[in-house]
Each structure stands twice: as C-alpha cells, then as structure tokens.
LOTI-570796 format. One record per residue: residue number from 1; residue in one letter; z, x, y of N, C-alpha, C in turn. Coordinates in pm, 1 decimal, padded with zeros to 6 digits, always signed. Atoms other than C-alpha are relative to their C-alpha. Layout:
+-----+------+----------+----------+----------+----------+----------+----------+----------+----------+----------+
! pos ! code !      n_Z !      n_X !      n_Y !     ca_Z !     ca_X !     ca_Y !      c_Z !      c_X !      c_Y !
+-----+------+----------+----------+----------+----------+----------+----------+----------+----------+----------+
! NUM !    A !        Z !        X !        Y !        Z !        X !        Y !        Z !        X !        Y !
...
+-----+------+----------+----------+----------+----------+----------+----------+----------+----------+----------+
This chain:
+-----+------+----------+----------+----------+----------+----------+----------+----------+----------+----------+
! pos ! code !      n_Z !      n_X !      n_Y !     ca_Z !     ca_X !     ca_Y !      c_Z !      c_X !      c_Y !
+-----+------+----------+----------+----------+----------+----------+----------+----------+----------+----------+
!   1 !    X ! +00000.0 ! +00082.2 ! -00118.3 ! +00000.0 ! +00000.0 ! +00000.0 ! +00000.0 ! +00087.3 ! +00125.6 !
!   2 !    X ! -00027.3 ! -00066.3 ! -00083.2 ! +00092.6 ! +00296.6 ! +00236.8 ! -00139.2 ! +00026.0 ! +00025.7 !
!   3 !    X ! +00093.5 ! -00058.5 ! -00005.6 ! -00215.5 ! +00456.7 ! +00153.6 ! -00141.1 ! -00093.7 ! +00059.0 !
!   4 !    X ! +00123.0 ! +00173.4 ! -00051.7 ! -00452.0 ! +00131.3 ! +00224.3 ! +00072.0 ! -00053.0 ! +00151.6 !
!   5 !    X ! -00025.3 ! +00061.9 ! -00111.6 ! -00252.7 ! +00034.2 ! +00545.7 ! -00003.0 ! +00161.9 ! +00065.0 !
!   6 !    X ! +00097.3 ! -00092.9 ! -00125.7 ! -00359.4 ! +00401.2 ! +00673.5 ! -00135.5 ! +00018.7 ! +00032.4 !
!   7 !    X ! +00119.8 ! -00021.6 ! -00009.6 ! -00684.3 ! +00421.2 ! +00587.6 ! -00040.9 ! -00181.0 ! +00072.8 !
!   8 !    X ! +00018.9 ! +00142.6 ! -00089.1 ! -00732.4 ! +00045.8 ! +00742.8 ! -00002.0 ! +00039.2 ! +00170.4 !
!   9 !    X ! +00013.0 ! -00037.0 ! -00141.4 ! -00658.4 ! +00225.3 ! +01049.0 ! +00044.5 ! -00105.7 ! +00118.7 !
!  10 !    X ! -00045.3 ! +00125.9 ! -00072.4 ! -00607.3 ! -00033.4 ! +01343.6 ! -00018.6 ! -00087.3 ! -00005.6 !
!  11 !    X ! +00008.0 ! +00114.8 ! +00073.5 ! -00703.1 ! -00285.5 ! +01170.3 ! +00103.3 ! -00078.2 ! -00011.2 !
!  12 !    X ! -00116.5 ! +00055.7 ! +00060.5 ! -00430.7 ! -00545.1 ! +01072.1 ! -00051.1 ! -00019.6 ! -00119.5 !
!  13 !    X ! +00068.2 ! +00042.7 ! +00126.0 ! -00634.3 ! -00624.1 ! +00743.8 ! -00010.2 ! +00103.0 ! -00069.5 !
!  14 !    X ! -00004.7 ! -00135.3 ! +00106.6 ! -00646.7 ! -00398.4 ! +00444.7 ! -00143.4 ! -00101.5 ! -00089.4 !
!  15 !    X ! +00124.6 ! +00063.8 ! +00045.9 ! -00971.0 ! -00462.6 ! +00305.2 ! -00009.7 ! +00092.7 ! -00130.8 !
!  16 !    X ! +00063.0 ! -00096.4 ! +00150.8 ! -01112.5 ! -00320.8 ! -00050.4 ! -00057.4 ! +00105.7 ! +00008.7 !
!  17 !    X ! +00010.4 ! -00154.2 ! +00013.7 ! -01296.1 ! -00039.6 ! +00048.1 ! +00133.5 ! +00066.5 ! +00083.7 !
!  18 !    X ! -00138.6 ! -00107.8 ! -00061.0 ! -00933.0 ! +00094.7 ! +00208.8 ! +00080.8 ! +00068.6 ! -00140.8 !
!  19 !    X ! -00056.5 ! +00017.5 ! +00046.0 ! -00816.2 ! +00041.5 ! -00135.9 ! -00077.6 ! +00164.8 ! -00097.4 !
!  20 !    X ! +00009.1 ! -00105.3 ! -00011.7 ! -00795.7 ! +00346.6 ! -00377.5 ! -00155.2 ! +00001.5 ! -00114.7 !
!  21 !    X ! +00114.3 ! +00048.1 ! +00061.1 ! -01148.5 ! +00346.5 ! -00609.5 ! +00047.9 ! -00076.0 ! -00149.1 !
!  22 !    X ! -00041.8 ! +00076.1 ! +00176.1 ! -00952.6 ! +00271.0 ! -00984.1 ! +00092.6 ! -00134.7 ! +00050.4 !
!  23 !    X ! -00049.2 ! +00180.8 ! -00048.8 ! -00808.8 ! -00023.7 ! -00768.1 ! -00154.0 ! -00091.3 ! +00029.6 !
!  24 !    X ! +00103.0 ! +00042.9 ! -00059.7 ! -01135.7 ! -00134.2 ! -00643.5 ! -00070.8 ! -00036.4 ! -00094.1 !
!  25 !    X ! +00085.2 ! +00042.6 ! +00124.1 ! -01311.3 ! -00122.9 ! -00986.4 ! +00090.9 ! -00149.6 ! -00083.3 !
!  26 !    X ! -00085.6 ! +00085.8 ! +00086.8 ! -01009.8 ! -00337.5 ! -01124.0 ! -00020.6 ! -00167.1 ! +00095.1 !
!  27 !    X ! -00068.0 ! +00098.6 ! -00097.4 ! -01078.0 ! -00655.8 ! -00881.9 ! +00052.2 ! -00079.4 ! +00012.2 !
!  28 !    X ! -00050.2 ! +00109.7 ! +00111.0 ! -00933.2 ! -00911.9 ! -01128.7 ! +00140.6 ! +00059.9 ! +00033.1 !
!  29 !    X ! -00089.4 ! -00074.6 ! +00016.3 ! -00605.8 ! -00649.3 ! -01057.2 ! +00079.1 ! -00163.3 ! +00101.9 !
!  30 !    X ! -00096.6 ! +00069.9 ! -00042.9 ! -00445.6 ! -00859.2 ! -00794.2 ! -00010.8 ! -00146.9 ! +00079.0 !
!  31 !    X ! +00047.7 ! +00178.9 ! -00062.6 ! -00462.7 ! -01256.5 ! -00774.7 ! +00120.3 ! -00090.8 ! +00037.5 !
!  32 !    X ! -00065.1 ! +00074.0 ! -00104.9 ! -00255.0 ! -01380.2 ! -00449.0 ! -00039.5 ! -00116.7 ! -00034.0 !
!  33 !    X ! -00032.3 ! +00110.6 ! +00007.1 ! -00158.5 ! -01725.3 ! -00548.1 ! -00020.2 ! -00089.3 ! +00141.5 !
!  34 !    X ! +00004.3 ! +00044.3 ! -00137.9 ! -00218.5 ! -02020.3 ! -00279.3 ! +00155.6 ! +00003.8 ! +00013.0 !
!  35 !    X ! -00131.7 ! +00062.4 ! +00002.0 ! +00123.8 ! -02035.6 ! -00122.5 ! +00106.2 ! +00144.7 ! +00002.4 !
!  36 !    X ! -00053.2 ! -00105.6 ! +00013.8 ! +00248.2 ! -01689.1 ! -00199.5 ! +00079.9 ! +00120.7 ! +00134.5 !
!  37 !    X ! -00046.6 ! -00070.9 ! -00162.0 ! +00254.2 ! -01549.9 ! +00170.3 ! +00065.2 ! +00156.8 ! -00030.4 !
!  38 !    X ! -00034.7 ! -00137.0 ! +00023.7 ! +00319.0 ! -01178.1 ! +00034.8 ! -00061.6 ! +00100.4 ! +00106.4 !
!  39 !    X ! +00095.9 ! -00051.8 ! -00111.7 ! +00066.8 ! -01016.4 ! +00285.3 ! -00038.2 ! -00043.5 ! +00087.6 !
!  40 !    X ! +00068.5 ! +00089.1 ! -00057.2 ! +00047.2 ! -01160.2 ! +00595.8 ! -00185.8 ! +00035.3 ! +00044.0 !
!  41 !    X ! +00144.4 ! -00054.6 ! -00013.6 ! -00333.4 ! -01194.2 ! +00729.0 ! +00005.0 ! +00069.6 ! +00125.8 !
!  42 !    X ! -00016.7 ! -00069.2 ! -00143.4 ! -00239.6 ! -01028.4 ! +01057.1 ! +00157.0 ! +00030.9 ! +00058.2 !
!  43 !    X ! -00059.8 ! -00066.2 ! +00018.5 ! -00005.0 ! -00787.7 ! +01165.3 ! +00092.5 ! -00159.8 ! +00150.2 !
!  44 !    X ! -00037.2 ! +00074.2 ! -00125.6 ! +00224.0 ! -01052.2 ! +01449.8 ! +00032.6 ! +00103.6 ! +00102.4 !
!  45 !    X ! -00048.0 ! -00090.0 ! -00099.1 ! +00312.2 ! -00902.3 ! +01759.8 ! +00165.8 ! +00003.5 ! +00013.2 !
!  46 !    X ! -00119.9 ! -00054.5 ! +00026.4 ! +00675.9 ! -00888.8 ! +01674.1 ! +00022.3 ! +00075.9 ! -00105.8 !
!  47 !    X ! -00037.3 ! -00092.8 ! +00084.6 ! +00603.8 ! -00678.3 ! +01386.6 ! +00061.9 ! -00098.4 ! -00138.8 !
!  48 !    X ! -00040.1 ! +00059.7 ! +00122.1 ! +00712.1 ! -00742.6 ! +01016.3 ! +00146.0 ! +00152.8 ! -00052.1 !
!  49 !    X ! -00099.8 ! -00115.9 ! +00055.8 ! +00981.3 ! -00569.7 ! +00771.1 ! -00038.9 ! +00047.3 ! -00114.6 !
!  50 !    X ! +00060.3 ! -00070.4 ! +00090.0 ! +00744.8 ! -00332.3 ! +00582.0 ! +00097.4 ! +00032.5 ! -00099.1 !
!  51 !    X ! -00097.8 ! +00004.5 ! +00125.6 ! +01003.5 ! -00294.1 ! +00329.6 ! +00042.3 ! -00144.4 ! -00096.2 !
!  52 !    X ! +00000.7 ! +00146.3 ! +00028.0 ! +01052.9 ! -00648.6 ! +00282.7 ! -00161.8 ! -00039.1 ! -00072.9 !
!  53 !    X ! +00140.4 ! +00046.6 ! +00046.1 ! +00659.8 ! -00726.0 ! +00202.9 ! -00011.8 ! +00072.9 ! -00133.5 !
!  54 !    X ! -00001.4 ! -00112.7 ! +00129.7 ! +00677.5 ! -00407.9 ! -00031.7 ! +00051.5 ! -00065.1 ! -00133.4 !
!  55 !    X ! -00089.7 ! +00026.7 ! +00062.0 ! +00955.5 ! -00530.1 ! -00164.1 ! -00069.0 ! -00171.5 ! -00095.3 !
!  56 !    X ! +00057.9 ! +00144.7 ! +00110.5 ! +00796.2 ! -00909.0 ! -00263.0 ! -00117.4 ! +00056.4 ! -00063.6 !
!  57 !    X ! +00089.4 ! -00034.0 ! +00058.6 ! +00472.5 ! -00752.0 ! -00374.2 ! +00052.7 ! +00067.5 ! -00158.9 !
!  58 !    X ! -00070.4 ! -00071.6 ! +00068.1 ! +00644.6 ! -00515.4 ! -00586.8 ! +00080.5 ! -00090.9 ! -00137.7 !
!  59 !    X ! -00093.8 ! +00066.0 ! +00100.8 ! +00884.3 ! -00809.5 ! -00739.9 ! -00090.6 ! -00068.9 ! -00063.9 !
!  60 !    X ! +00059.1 ! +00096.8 ! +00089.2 ! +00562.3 ! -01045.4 ! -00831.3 ! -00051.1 ! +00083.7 ! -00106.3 !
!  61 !    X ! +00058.4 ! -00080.1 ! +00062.9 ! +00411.6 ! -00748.4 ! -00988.5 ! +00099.4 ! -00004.7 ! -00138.5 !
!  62 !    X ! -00032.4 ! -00018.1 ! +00078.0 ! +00651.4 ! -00683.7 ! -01201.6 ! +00112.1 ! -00132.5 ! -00092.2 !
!  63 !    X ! -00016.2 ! +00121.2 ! +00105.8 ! +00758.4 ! -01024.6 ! -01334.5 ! -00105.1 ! -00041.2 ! -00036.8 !
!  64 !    X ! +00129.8 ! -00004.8 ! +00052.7 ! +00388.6 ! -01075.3 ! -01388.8 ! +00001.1 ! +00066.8 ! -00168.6 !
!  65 !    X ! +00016.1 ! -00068.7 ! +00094.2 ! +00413.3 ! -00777.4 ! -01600.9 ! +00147.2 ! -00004.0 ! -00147.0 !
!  66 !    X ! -00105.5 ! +00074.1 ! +00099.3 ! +00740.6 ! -00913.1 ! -01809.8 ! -00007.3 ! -00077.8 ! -00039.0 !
!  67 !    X ! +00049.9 ! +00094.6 ! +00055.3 ! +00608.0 ! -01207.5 ! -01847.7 ! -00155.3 ! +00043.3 ! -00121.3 !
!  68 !    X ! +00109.2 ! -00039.3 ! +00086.3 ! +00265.6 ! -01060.1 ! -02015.7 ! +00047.7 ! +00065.1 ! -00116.8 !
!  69 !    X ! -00030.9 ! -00096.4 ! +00091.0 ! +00462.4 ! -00834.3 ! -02210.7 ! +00170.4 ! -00114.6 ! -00084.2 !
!  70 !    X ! -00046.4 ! +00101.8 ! +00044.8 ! +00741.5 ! -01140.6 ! -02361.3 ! +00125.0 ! +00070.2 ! +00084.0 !
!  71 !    X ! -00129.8 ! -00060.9 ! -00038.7 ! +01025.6 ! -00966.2 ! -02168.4 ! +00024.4 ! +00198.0 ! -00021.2 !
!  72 !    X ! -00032.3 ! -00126.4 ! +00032.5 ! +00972.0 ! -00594.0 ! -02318.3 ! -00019.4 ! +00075.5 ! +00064.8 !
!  73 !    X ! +00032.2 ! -00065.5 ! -00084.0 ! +01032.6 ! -00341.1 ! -02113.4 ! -00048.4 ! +00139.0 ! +00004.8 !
!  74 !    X ! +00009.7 ! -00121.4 ! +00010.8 ! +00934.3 ! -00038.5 ! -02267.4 ! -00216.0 ! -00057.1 ! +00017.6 !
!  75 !    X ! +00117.1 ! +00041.1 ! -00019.9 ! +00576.5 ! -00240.2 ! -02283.5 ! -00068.0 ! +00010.2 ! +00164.0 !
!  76 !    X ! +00043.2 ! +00012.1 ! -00163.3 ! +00567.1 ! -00320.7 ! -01911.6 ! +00025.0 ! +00126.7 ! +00053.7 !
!  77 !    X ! -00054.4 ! -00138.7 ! -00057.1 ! +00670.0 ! +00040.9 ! -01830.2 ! -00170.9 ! +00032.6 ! -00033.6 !
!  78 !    X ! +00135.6 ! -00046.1 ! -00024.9 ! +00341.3 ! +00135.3 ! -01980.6 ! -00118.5 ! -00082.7 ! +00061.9 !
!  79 !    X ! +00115.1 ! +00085.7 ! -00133.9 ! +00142.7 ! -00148.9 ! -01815.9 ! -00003.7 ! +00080.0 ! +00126.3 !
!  80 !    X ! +00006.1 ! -00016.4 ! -00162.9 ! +00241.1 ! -00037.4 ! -01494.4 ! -00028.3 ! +00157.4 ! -00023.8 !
!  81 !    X ! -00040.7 ! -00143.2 ! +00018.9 ! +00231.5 ! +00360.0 ! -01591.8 ! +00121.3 ! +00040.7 ! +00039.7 !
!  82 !    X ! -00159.9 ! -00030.6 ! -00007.4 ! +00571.0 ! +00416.6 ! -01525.7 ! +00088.3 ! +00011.8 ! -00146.6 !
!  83 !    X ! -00126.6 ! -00011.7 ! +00118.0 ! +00876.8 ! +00555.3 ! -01712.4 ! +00098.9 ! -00106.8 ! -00024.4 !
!  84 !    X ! -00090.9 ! +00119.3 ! +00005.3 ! +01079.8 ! +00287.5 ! -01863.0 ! +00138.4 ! +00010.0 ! +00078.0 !
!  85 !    X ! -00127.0 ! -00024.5 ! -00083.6 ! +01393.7 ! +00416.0 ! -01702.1 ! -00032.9 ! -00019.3 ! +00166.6 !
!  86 !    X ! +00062.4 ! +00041.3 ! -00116.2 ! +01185.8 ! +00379.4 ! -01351.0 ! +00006.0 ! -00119.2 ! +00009.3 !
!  87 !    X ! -00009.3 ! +00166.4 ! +00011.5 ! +01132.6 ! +00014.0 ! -01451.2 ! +00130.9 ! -00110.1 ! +00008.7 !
!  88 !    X ! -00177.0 ! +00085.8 ! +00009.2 ! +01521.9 ! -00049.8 ! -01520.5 ! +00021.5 ! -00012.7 ! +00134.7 !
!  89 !    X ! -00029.9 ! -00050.8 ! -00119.8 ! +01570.1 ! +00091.6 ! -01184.7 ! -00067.7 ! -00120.3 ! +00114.3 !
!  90 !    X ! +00077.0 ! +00089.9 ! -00110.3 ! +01321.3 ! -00106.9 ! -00983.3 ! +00073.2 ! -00167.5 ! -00074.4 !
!  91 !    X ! -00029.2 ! +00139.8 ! -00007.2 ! +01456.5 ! -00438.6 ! -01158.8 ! +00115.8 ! -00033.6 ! +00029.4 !
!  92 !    X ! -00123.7 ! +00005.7 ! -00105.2 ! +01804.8 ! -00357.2 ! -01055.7 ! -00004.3 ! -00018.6 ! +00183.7 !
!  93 !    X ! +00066.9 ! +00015.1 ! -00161.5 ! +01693.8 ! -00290.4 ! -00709.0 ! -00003.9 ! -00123.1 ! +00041.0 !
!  94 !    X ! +00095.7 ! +00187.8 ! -00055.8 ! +01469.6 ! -00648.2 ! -00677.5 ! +00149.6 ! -00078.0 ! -00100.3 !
!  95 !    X ! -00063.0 ! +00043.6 ! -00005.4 ! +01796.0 ! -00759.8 ! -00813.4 ! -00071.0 ! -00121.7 ! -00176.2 !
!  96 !    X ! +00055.2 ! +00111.9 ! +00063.9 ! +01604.9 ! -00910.4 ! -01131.1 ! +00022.0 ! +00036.7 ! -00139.6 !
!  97 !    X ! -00050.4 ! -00010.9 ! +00135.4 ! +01749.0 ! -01002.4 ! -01418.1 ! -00097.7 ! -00002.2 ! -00158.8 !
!  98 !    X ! +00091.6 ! +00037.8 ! +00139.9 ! +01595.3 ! -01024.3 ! -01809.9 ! +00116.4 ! +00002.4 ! -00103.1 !
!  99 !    X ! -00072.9 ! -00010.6 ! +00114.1 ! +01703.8 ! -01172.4 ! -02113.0 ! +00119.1 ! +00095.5 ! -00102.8 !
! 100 !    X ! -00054.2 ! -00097.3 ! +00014.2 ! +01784.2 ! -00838.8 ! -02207.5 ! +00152.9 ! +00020.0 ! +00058.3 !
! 101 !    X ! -00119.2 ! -00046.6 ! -00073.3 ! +02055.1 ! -00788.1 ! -01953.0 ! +00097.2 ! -00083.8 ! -00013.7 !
! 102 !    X ! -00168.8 ! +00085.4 ! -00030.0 ! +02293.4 ! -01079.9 ! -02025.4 ! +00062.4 ! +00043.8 ! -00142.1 !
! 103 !    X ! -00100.3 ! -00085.9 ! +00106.5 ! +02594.6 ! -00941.6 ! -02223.8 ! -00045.9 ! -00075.5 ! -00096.5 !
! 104 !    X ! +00075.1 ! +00007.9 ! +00152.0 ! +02524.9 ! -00953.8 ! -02598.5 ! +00195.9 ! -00121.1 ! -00051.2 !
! 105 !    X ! -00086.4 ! +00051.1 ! +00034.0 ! +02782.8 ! -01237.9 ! -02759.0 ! +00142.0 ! +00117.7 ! -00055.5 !
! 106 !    X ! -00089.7 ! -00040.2 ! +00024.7 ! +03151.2 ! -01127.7 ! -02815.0 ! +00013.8 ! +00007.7 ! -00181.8 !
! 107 !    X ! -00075.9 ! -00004.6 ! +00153.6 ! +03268.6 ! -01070.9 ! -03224.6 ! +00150.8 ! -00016.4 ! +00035.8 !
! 108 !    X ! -00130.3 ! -00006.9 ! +00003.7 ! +03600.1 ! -01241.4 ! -03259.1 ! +00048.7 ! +00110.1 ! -00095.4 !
! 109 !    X ! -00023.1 ! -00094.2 ! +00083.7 ! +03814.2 ! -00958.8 ! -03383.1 ! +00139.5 ! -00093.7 ! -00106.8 !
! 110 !    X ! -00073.2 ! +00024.9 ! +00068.9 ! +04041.1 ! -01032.4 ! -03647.9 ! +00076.2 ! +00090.3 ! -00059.2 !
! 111 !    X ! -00083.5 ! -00100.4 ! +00048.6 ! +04378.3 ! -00833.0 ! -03771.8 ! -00015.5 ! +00015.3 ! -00130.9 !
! 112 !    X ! -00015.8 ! -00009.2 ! +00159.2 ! +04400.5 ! -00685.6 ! -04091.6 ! +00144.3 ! +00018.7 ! -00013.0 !
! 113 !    X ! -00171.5 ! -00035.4 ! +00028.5 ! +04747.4 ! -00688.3 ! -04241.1 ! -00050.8 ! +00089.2 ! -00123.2 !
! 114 !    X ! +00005.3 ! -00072.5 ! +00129.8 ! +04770.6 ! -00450.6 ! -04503.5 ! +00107.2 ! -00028.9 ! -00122.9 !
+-----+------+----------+----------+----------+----------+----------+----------+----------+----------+----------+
C-alpha cells in the first residue's frame, strides 16, 4: 500500500499500474465489496488515519484467508507468504479471534486415594 500510494504520486487514487506487477497480473487478487469503505476514493481535506485504513484492509485480508483455509493457520500463513508465527501476531494485533484460541475444555480432576 505504501509503495502504490508513492508511486500514485499526487494523485489521491492508487490506480493498477501504481500497483506492484505480480499484483497487477493477479486482478481477481482484491474484490472491494459494495459497502466496504476500506479505501476511500479521495484523499478528504482533513486527512485520514493511514494506520487505521491499513489496519481494515489488512483485517479483511486475513479473515478472507481463514475463512478459505477452514480456520488453519499454518495454511493461511502460506497463502499470504508469511511465517505462521507472523500470522499469530497480526491476529492478536487486529484483535481477532479463531476457534483455535478459545481455551480448550477443563478435565475434572479427580483424587486418588490409595
């Protein structure tokens, strides 16, 4: 995104040729939903919170890619090329939970008498 909102130059629009060429061949890669509002179409004149936009792009991406993959995350690690330990990381971050993460049921313990 950094790299496409420099080469855009003064543009407010990030257009496809800004984008990097193995993005450009992929164009099926990223399909903005109606309704989604992740990118606005123009920069406002009060400015946005480039971390914030990052940040939602970033989160659809990768529930996209948990969902394709049934929840597995060593799967979606290689979707995205990333190290699975990168992936834990970013879903802590975006604050986003998976099946995975809710504690595993308790074992009542029981005493032994001898």
């Amino acid at each position: 995104m950094e790299r496409a909102a420099v080469f855009s130059g003064a543009s407010p629009v990030v257009k496809l040729e800004h984008l990097p060429e193995e993005i450009r061949n992929q164009r099926n890669l990223f399909q903005i939903q109606p309704g989604d509002n992740l990118i606005p179409a123009s920069i406002p004149d009060e400015g946005i919170d480039f971390s914030d936009v990052v940040s939602q792009v970033e989160r659809k991406l990768l529930l996209q890619t948990l969902d394709k993959t049934g929840g597995n995350k060593m799967q979606a690690a290689k979707l995205l090329n990333m190290k699975r330990t990168t992936l834990v990381e970013k879903l802590k971050r975006l604050q986003i939970e998976t099946d995975a993460d809710e504690p595993a049921p308790t074992l009542a313990c029981q005493s032994l008498e001898r």
